[in-house]
GUFIKOL-155666 format. One record per residue (C-alpha): residue number from 1; x, y, z. Coordinates in Angstrom, 2 decimals. Last residue first. Example, Ala and Ser with C-alpha at 12.3 -4.5 7.8 and 13.67 -1.06 7.14 Angstrom:
2
  seq        x        y        z
    2    13.67    -1.06     7.14
    1    12.30    -4.50     7.80
//
This chain:
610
  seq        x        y        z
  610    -5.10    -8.45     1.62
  609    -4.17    -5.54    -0.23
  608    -6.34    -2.01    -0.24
  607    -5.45    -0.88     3.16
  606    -6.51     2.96     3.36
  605    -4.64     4.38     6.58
  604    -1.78     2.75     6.66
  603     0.13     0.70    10.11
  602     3.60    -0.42    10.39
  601     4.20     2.48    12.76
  600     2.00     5.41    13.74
  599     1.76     7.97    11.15
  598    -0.51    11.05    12.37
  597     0.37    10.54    15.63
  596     3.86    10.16    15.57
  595     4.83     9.00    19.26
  594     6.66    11.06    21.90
  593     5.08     9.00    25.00
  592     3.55    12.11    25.94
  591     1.98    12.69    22.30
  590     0.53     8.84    22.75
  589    -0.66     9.54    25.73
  588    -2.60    12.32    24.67
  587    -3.94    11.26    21.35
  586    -5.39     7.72    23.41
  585    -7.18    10.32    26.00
  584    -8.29    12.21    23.58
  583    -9.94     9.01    21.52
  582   -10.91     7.66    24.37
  581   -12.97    11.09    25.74
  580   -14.87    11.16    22.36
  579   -15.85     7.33    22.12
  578   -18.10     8.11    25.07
  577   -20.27    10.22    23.21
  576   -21.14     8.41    19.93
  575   -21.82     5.66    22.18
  574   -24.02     7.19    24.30
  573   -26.83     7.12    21.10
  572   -28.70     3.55    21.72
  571   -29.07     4.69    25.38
  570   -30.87     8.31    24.61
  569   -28.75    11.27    25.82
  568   -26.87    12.75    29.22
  567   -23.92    14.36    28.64
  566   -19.85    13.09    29.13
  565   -18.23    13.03    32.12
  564   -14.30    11.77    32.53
  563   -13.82    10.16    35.96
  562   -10.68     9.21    37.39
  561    -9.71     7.01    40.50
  560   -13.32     5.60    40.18
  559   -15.80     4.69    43.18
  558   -16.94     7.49    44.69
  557   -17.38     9.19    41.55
  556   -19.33     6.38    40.00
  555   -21.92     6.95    43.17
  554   -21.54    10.62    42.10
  553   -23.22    10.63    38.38
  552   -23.55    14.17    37.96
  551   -22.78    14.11    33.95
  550   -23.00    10.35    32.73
  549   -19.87     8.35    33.08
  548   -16.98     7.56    31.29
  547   -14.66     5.72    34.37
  546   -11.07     5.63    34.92
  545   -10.48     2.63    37.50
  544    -6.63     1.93    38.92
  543    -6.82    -1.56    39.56
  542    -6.85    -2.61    43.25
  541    -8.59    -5.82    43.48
  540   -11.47    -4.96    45.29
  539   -11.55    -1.73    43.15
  538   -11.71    -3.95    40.29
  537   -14.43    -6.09    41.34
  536   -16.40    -2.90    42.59
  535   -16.05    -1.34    38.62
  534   -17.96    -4.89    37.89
  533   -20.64    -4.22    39.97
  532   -21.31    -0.83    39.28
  531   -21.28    -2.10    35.56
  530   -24.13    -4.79    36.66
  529   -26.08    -1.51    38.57
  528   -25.72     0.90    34.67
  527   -27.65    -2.26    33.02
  526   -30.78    -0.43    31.70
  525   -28.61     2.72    31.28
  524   -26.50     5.42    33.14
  523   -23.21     5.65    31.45
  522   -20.20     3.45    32.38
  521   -17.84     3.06    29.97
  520   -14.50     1.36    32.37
  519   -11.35     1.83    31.73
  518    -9.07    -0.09    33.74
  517    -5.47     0.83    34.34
  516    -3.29    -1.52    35.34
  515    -0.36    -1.30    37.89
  514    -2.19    -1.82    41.59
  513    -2.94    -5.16    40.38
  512    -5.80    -6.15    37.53
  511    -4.09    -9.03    34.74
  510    -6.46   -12.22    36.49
  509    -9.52   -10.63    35.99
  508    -9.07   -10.63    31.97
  507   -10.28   -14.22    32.09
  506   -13.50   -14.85    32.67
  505   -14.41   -12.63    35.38
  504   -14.14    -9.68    32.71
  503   -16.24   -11.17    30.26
  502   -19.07    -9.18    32.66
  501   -17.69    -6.16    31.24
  500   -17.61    -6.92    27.70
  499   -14.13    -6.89    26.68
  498   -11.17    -4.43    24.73
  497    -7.72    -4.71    25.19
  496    -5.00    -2.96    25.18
  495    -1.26    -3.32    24.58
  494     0.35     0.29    24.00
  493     1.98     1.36    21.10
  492     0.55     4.86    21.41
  491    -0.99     5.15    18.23
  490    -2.34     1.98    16.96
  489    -2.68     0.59    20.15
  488    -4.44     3.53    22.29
  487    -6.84     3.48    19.81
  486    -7.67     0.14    19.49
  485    -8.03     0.29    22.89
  484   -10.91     2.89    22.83
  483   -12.34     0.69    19.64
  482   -13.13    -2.35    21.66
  481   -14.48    -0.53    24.90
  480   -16.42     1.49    22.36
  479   -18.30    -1.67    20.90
  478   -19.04    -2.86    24.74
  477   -20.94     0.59    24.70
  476   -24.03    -1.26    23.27
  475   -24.23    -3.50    25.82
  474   -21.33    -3.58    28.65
  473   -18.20    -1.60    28.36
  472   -14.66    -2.91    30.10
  471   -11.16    -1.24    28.43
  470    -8.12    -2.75    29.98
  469    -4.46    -1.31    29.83
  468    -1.32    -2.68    29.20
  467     2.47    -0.49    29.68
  466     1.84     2.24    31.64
  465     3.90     5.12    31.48
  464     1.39     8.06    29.74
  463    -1.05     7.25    32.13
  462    -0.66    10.05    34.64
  461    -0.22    12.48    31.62
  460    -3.36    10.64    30.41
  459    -5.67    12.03    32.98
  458    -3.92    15.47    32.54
  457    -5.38    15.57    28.88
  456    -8.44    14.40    30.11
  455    -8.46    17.43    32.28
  454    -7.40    20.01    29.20
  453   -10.09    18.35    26.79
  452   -13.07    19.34    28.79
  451   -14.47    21.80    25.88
  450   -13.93    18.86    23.48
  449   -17.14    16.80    26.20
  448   -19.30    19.99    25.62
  447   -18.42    19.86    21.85
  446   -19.67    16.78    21.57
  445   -22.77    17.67    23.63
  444   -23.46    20.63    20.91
  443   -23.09    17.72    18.04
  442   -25.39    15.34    19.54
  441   -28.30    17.40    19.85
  440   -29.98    16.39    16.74
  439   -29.81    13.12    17.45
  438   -31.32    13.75    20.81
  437   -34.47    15.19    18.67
  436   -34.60    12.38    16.21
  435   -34.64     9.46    18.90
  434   -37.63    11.41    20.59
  433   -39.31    11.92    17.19
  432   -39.30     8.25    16.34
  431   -40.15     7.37    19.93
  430   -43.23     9.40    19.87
  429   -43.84     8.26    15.77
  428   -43.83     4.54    17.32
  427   -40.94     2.35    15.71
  426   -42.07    -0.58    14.85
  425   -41.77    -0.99    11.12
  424   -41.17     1.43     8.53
  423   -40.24     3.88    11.61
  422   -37.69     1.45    12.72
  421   -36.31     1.24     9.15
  420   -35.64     4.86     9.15
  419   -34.86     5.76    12.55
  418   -32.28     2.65    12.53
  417   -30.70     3.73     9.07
  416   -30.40     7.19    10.85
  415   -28.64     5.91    14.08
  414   -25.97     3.79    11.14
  413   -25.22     6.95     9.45
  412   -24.68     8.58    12.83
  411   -22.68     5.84    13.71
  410   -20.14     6.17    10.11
  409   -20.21     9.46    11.25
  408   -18.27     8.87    14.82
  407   -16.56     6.59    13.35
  406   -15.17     8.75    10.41
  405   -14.28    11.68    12.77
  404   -11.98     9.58    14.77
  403   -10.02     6.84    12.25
  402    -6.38     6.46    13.30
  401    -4.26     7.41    10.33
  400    -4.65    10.55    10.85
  399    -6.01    12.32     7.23
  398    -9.58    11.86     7.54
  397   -10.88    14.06     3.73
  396   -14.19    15.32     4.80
  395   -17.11    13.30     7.47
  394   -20.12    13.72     4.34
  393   -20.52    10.04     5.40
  392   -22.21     8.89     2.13
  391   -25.18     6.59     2.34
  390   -25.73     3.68    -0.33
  389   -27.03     1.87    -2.89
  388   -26.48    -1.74    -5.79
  387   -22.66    -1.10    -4.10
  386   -20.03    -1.11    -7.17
  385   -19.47     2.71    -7.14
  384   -20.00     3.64    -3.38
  383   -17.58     0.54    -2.64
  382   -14.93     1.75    -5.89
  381   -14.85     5.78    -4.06
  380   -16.36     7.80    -6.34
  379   -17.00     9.92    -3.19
  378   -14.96     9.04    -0.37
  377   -16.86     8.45     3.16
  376   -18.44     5.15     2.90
  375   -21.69     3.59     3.86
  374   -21.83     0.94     1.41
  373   -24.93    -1.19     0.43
  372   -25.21    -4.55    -1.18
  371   -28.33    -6.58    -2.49
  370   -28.31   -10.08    -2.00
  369   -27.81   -12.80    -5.28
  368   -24.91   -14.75    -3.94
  367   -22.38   -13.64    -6.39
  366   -23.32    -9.97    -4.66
  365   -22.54   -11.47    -1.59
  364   -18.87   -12.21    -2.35
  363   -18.80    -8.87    -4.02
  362   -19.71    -7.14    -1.10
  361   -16.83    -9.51     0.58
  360   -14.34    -8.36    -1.88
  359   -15.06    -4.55    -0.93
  358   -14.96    -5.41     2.16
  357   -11.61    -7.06     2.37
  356    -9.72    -4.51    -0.12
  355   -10.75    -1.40     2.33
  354   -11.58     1.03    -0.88
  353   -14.42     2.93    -0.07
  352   -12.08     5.21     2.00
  351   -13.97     4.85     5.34
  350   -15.23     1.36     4.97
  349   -18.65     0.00     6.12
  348   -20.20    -2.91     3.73
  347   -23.96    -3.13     4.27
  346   -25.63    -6.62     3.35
  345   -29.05    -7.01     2.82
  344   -30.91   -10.59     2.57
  343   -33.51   -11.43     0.66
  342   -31.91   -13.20    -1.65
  341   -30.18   -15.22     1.07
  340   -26.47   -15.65     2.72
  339   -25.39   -18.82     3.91
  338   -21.42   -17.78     4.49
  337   -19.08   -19.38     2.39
  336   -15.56   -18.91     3.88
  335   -13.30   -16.73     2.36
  334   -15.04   -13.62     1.88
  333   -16.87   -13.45     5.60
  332   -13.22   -13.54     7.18
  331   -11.77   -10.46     5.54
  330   -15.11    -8.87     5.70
  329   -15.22    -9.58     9.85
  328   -19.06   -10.01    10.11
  327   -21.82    -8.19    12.11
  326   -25.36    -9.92    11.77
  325   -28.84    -8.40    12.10
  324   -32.00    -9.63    12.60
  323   -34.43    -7.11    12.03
  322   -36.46    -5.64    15.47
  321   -36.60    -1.89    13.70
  320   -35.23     0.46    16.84
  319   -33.53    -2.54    18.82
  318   -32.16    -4.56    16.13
  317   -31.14    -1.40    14.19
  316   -29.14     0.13    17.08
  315   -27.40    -2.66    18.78
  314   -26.46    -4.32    15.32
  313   -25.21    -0.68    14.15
  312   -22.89    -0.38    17.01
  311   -21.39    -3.68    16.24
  310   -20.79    -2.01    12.83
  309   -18.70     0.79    14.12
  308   -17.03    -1.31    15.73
  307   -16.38    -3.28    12.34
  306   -15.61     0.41    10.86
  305   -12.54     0.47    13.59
  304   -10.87    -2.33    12.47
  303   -12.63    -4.21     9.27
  302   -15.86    -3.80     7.74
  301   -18.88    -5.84     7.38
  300   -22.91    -5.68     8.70
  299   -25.25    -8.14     7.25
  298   -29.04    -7.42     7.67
  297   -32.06    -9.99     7.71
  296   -35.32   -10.28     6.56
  295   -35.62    -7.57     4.33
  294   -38.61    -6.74     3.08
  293   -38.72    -3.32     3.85
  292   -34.88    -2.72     2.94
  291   -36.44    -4.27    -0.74
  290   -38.74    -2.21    -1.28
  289   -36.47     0.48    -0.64
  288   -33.45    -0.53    -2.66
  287   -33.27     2.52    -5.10
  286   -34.76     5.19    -2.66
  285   -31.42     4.33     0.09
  284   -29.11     7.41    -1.50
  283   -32.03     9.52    -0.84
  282   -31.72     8.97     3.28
  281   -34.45    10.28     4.96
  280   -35.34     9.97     8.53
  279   -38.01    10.19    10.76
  278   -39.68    11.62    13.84
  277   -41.92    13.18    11.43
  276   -40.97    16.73    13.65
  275   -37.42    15.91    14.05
  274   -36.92    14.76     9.93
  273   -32.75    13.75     9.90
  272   -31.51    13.73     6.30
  271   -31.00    17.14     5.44
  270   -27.48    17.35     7.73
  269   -27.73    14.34     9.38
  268   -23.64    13.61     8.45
  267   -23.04    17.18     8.64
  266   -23.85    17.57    11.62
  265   -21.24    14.95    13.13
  264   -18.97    15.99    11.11
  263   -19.14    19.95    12.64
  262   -19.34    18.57    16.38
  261   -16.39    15.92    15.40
  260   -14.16    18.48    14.31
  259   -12.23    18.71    17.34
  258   -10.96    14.97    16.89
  257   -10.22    15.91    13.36
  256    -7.81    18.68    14.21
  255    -6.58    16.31    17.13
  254    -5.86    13.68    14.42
  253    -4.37    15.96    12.35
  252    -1.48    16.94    14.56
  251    -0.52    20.18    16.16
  250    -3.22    21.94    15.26
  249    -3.59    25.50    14.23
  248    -4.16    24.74    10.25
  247    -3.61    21.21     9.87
  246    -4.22    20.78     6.05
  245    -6.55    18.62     4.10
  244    -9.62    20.11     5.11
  243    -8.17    23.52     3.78
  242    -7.93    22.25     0.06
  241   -11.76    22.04    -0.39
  240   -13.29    19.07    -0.96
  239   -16.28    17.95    -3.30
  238   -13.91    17.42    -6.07
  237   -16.39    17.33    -9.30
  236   -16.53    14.15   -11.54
  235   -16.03    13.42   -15.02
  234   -17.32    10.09   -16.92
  233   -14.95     8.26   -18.49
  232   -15.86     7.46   -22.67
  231   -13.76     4.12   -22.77
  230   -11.83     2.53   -25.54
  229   -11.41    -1.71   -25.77
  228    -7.77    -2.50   -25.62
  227    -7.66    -5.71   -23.04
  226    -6.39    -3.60   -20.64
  225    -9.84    -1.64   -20.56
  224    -9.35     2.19   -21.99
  223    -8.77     5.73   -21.13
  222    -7.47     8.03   -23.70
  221    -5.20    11.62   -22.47
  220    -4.68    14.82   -23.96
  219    -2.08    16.96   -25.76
  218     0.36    17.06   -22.95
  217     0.48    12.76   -23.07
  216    -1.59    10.63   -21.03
  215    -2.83     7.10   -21.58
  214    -5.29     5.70   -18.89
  213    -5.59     2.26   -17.83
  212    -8.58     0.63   -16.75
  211    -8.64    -3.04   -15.31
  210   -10.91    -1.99   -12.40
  209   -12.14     1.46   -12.71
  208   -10.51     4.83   -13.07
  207   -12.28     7.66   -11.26
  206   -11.81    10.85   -13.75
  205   -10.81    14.20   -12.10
  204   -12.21    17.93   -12.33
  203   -11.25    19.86    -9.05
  202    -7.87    20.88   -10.11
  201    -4.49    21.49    -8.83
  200    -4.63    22.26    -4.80
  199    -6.94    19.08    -5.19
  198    -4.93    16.35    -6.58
  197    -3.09    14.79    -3.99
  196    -6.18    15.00    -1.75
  195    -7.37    12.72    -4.74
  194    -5.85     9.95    -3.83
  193    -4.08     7.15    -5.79
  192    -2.34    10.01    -8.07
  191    -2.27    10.79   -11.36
  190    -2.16    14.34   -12.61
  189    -2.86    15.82   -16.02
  188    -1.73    19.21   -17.25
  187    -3.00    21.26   -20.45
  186    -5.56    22.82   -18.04
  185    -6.00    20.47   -15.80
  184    -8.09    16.87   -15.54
  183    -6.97    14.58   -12.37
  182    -6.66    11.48   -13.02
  181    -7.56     8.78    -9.96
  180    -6.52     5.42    -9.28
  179    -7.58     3.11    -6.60
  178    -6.39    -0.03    -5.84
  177    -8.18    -3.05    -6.73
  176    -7.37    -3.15   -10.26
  175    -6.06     0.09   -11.72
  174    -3.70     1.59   -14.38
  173    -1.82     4.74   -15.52
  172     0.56     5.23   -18.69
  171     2.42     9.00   -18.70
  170     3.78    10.17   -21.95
  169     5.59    12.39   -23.74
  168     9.22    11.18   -22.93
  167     8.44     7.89   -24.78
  166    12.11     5.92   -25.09
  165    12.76     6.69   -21.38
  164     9.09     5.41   -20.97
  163     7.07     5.89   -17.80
  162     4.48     4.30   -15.81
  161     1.89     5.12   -12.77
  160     0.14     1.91   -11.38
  159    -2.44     0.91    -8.87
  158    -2.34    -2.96    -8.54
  157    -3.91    -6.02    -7.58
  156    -3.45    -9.84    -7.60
  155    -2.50   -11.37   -10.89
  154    -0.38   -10.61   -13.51
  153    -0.47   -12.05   -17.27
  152    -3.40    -9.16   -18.70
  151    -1.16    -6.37   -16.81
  150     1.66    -7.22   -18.74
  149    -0.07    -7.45   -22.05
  148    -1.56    -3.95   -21.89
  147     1.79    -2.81   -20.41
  146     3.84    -3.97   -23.39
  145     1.04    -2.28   -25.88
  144     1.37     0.74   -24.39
  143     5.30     1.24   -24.22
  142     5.40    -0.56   -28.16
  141     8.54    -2.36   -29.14
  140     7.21    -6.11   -28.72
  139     9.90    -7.98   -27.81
  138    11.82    -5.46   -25.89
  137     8.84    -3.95   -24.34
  136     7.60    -7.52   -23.19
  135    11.13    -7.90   -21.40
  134    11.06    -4.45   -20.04
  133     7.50    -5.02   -19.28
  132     8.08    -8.17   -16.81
  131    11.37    -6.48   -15.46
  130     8.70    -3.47   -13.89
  129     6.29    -6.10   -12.84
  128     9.07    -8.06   -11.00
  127    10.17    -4.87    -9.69
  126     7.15    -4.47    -7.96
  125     6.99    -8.09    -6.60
  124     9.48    -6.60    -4.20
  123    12.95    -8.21    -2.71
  122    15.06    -5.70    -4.46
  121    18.11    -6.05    -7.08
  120    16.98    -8.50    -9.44
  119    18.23   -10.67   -12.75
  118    16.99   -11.58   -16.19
  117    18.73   -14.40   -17.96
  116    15.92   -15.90   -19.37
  115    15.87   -18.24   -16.31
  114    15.52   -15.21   -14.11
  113    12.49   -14.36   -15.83
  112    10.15   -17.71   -15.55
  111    11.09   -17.39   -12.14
  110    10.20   -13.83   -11.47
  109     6.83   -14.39   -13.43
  108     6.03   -17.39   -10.84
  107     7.23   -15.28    -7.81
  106     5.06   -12.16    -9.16
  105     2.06   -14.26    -9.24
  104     0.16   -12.45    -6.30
  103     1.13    -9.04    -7.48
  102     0.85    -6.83    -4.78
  101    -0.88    -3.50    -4.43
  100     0.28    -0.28    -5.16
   99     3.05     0.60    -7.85
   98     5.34     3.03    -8.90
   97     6.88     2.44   -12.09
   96     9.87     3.40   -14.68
   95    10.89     1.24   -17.99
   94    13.85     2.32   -19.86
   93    16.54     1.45   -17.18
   92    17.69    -1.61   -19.27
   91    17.04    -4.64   -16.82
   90    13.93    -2.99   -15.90
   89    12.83    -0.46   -13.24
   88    11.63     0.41   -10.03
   87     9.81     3.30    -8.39
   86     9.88     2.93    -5.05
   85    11.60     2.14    -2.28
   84    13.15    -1.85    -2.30
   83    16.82    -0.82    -2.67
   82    16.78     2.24    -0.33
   81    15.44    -0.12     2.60
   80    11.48    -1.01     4.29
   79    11.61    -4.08     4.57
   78    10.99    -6.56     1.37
   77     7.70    -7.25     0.03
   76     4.99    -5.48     2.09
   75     6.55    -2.40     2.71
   74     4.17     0.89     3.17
   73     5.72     2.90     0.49
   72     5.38     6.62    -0.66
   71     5.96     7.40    -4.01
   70     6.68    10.18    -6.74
   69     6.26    10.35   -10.76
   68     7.25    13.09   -13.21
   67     7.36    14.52   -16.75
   66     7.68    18.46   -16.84
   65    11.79    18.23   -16.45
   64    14.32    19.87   -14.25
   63    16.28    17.86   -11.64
   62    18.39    20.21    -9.95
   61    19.65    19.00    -6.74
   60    20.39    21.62    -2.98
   59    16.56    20.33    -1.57
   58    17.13    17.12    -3.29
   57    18.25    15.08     0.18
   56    15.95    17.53     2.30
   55    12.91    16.48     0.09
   54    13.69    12.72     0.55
   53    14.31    13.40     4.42
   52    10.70    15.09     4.28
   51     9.16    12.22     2.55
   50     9.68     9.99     5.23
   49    12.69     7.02     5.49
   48    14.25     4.60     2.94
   47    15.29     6.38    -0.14
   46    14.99     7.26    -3.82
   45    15.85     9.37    -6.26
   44    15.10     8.58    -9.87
   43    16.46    10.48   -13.32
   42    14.90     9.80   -16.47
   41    16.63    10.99   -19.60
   40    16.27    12.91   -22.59
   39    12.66    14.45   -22.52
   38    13.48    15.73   -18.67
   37    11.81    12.85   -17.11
   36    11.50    12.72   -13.21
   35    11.45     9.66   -11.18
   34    10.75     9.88    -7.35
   33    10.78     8.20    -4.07
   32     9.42     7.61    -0.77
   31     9.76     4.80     2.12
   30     8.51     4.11     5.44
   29     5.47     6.50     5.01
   28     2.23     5.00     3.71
   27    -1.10     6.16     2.83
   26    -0.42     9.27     5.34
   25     2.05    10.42     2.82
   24    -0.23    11.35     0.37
   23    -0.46    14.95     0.91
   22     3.31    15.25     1.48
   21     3.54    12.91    -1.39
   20     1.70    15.63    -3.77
   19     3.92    18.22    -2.70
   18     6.67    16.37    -3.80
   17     5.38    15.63    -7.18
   16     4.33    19.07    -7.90
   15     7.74    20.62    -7.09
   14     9.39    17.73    -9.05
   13     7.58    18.16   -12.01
   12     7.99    22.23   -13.35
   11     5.28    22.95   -15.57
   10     4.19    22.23   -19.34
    9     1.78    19.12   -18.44
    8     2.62    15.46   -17.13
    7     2.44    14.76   -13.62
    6     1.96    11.68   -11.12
    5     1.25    10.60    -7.80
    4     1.23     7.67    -5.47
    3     0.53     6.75    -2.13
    2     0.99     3.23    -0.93
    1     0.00     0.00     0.00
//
């Protein structure tokens, strides 16, 4: 996985191409590299590290030229060295690419090579590709035609950007399974695997689909299939500004999009919550409405924090519209064969619309003759395009790798699919409208809990050393007990877990001393006395006891070391609450322990290989 980017037009390359990988560098940052084409020559630079110790290395080089490409890696063939950044070539030098994805066949093609004589530097599959054309090129002398038949012999997936020492006029892009999109300029063209690459440039760009390539020179640009058959792409409209994609006052983006959370969060109901009907309407749902009534059973996937998310969901639809639902890993649902039914609906949750697993396990159902949904955030995004319907996030660009504003969206998404199938069914129009009005609230007791950021931040100064910690939730705030530790993993680096509260005596028990902090989400509900209980068990045993709890709330009080208070609203809604406080409290002890935020280790944000 990767970020790439690309540029052909009449200015300056390099300046273009390493702005772009600042932009992109959130897709993957252990590696970054260049190739730029002056007409004569193409010259790469390449190394192991971040982007910025790239630019520093050509910050005193000249490398002029109006053809370029640029990279940033996230290794998964070969660690993360000079040799095996990005782009590659063949034997002869003439062939440049960046690529994302993996080629599943690459150590069948690198076989079948190396006995023609053909030899390697790197450990990728990338530079098998790049070899794999070379050879094709020399047999075949035609750039396009070489990758045509290249990309028809490889399997597995890829998002590609390609240049030609012997064509100096021409850029060759191509997709399957990992996105690619053009932007259109004014005499310019730029490639690039997201469009916040793209933005500061132009707002007109062209979605490439599976097994699409594009072909673009200064003069204009064709798109066709890789088995030669032309395409008429359709052009779409950035919906973005450049703004959201930069940190303004903040320190990192993942506080930016922390605080942002009150304005997401609206804008995700935005037109599509009805107070008064008690309702909810959600136009990107009027294709498959009969059949959402009919349904006799709902599938939830997605993967890491959007299969929390998802959990969520299953609370909140069985309970407002009493249908069966189901919450599935997608990267274990697609490779087993699940008994899935005509009549069955099944909702794929991803962020970026691209999240390899769940897009394969939409298709997976799809085979099986249900209708698929996304709820995703990126427009044109391959989910929102392949889905039979679906409900946009309208969350902005989520730079930080650690999903914040997208979770709290993708459950505001998932409230309004509950109003809206509840009220088809069950749902009285008293409890319709009371559901609708603490929806609407949501946003102004976000920003309540963002005004109290200064004590959680001294919460997790006191934190900041420990080495495990335990996060207990019961009911529909078990979900948030799973994703507040995921949190504090992926940026912090330390272990946590996640458990139902009463799985506590199970197991997890026997970890509490005097040395582990216990979080415990414990709002006043139907089952607020069993979570007393369990916070008592703790106590008993001496673990240190941070509690979410409802505003006023003093029997928690007496009981917790720490207590973070978050408003009062409707049950099936605290989650969207108590995830707030985690996620600060994960930021700050990860900024104490001196961690990157934005990029914590091994991990990318969109994951588009298996």
């Amino acid at each position: 996985m990767c970020g790439i980017i690309g540029y052909i037009g009449s200015r300056e390359a390099l300046p273009i191409v390493l702005e772009g990988l600042r932009n992109l560098e959130y897709r993957g940052y252990d590696s970054a590299g260049i190739a730029i084409g002056d007409g004569r020559t193409i010259r790469i630079r390449k190394r192991a590290g971040k982007v910025a110790q790239l630019a520093a290395d050509l910050e005193h080089e000249h490398l002029p030229g109006t053809l370029g490409i640029g990279h940033t890696r996230w290794a998964t063939h070969g660690e993360p060295t000079d040799i095996n950044a990005h782009p590659h070539t063949d034997r002869a030098g003439r062939i440049v690419l960046i690529h994302n994805g993996i080629i599943e066949n690459y150590a069948v093609l690198k076989t079948q090579l190396e006995r023609e004589g053909y030899t390697f530097r790197s450990e990728t599959d990338t530079e098998v590709l790049a070899v794999f054309i070379g050879m094709l090129y020399d047999r075949l002398g035609d750039f396009e035609l070489a990758v045509r038949t290249a990309l028809q012999e490889v399997e597995g997936t890829f998002g590609l950007a390609i240049l030609s020492s012997d064509d100096p006029d021409c850029l060759i892009a191509a997709r399957r399974g990992s996105p690619i999109v053009l932007g259109i300029g004014d005499g310019e063209y730029i490639v690039a695997s997201d469009a916040s690459a793209i933005v500061a440039h132009t707002r007109r760009v062209v979605y490439l689909r599976d097994d699409e390539m594009a072909i673009l020179r200064r003069d204009g640009y064709v798109t066709k299939t890789i088995s030669d058959e032309f395409i008429s792409p359709e052009i779409h409209e950035l919906d973005f500004e450049l703004e959201q994609i930069q940190r303004g006052n903040f320190p990192h983006f993942m506080l930016k999009e922390i605080f942002e959370q009150p304005a997401t969060f609206r804008d995700s109901i935005r037109g599509r919550l009805l107070v008064e009907q008690g309702n909810a309407k959600l136009g990107g749902l009027t294709p498959v409405a009969d059949k959402l009534r009919a349904a006799r059973r709902i599938i939830l996937t997605g993967c890491g924090t959007s299969w929390h998310s998802a959990l969520v969901g299953e609370y909140i639809i069985e309970q407002l519209a009493r249908i069966p639902v189901e919450v599935e890993y997608a990267s274990e649902l697609r490779y087993r064969n699940p008994v899935i039914y005509p009549d069955d609906i099944v909702i794929g949750i991803s962020q970026s619309g691209e999240t390899i697993d769940t897009l394969a396990a939409l298709r997976e159902a799809k085979l099986k003759g249900a209708t698929i949904l996304g709820i995703v955030n990126v427009v044109g995004s391959t989910i929102a395009r392949e889905t039979d319907a679906g409900v946009y996030l309208h969350a902005g660009p989520e730079i930080g790798v650690a999903s914040t504003k997208a979770f709290t969206s993708q459950l505001a998404v998932l409230a309004l699919l509950g109003l809206y199938l509840g009220r088809q069914r069950d749902l009285s129009p008293s409890e319709g409208r009371h559901l609708a009005k603490e929806l609407s609230a949501i946003p102004d007791r976000i920003a309540r809990i963002l005004d109290n950021a200064a004590a959680i931040e001294r919460i997790a100064l006191e934190y900041a050393d420990s080495t495990n910690a335990l996060y207990l939730g019961r009911g529909v705030n078990y979900p948030v007990a799973l994703e507040g530790a995921l949190k504090l993993k992926e940026i912090s680096y330390v272990h946590a877990e996640g458990y139902p509260a009463a799985e506590m005596k199970h197991g997890p028990i026997a970890l509490i001393d005097r040395n582990m902090p216990v979080v415990f989400i414990a709002t006043r509900d139907d089952i607020y006395d069993k979570i007393v209980s369990n916070i008592q068990e703790v106590k008993a045993r001496r673990g240190r006891i941070i509690a979410i709890a409802t505003e006023g709330d003093e029997r928690i009080a007496e009981l917790a070391d720490h207590v973070i208070s978050v408003p009062a609203t409707h049950p099936l809604l605290t989650p969207i609450l108590t995830t707030i406080p985690l996620q600060l409290l994960a930021y700050y002890i990860a900024v104490a322990r001196g961690c990157d935020v934005d990029k914590p280790r091994n991990l990318a944000k969109s994951v588009t290989v298996e």
